[in-house]
DRENMI-677827 format. One line per field, with one value per residue (C-alpha): x, y, z negated; residue number from 1; residue in one letter. Coordinates in pm, whole numbers, plus 50000, padded with zeros to 5 digits. Layout:
BEGIN
x: X,...
y: Y,...
z: Z,...
num: NUM,...
residu: a,...
! end
This chain:
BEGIN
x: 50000,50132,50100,50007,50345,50581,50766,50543,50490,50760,51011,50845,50908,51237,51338,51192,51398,51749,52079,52272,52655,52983,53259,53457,53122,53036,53343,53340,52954,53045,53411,53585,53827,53731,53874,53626,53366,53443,53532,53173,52990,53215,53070,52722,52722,52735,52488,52608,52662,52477,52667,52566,52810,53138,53072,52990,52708,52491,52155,52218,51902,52033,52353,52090,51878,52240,52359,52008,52029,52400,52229,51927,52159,52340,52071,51889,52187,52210
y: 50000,50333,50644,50989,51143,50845,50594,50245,50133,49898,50196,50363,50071,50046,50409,50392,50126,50234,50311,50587,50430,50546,50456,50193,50008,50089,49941,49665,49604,49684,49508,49758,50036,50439,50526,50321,50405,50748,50677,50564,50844,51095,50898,50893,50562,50497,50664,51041,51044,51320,51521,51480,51747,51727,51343,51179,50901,50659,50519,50122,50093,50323,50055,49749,49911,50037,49675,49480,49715,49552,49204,49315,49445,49124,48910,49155,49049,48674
z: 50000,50090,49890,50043,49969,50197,50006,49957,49577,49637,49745,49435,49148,49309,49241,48896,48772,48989,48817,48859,48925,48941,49203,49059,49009,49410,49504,49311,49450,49809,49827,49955,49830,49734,50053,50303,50118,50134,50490,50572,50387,50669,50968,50805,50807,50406,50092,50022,49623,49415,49225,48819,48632,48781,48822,49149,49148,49370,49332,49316,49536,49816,49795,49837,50112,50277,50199,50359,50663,50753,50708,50926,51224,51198,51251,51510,51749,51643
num: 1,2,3,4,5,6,7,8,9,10,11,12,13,14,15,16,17,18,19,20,21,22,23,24,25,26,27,28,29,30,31,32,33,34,35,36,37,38,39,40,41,42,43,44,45,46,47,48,49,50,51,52,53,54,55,56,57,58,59,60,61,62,63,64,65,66,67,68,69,70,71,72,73,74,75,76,77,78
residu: x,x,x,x,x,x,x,x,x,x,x,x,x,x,x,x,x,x,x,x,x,x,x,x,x,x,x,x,x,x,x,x,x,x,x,x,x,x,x,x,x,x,x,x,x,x,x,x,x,x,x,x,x,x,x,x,x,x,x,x,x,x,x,x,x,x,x,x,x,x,x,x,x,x,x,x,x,x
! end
């Protein structure tokens, strides 16, 4: 069901239980090192962080939807 605003309840529950994470734990998530990652996020191609004080964070769900769209352009070709 989708609400009137975008995002379905799904996208909603999702976003109301995501984690705000720091780098090391992207990395760790992703497998790769600060500087792909930052790499990506130049060519668009990864989740921009938001910036929370001087700190920079993700939203573990962008990371899983970022993540699930590599495995869906995978299989699109396959």
């Amino acid at each position: 069901m989708k609400s009137q605003h975008g995002p379905t309840s799904t996208d909603e529950l999702s976003l109301r239980d995501a984690k705000l994470i720091r780098l090391p734990a992207v990395t760790q998530r992703v497998g790769m090192q600060r500087t792909a990652v930052y790499g990506l996020i130049k060519e668009g191609k990864f989740p921009r962080p938001l910036k929370l004080g001087g700190a920079s964070v993700w939203v573990d769900v962008e990371i899983t939807r970022w993540m699930e769209s590599l495995v869906a352009a995978r299989d699109a070709r396959a």
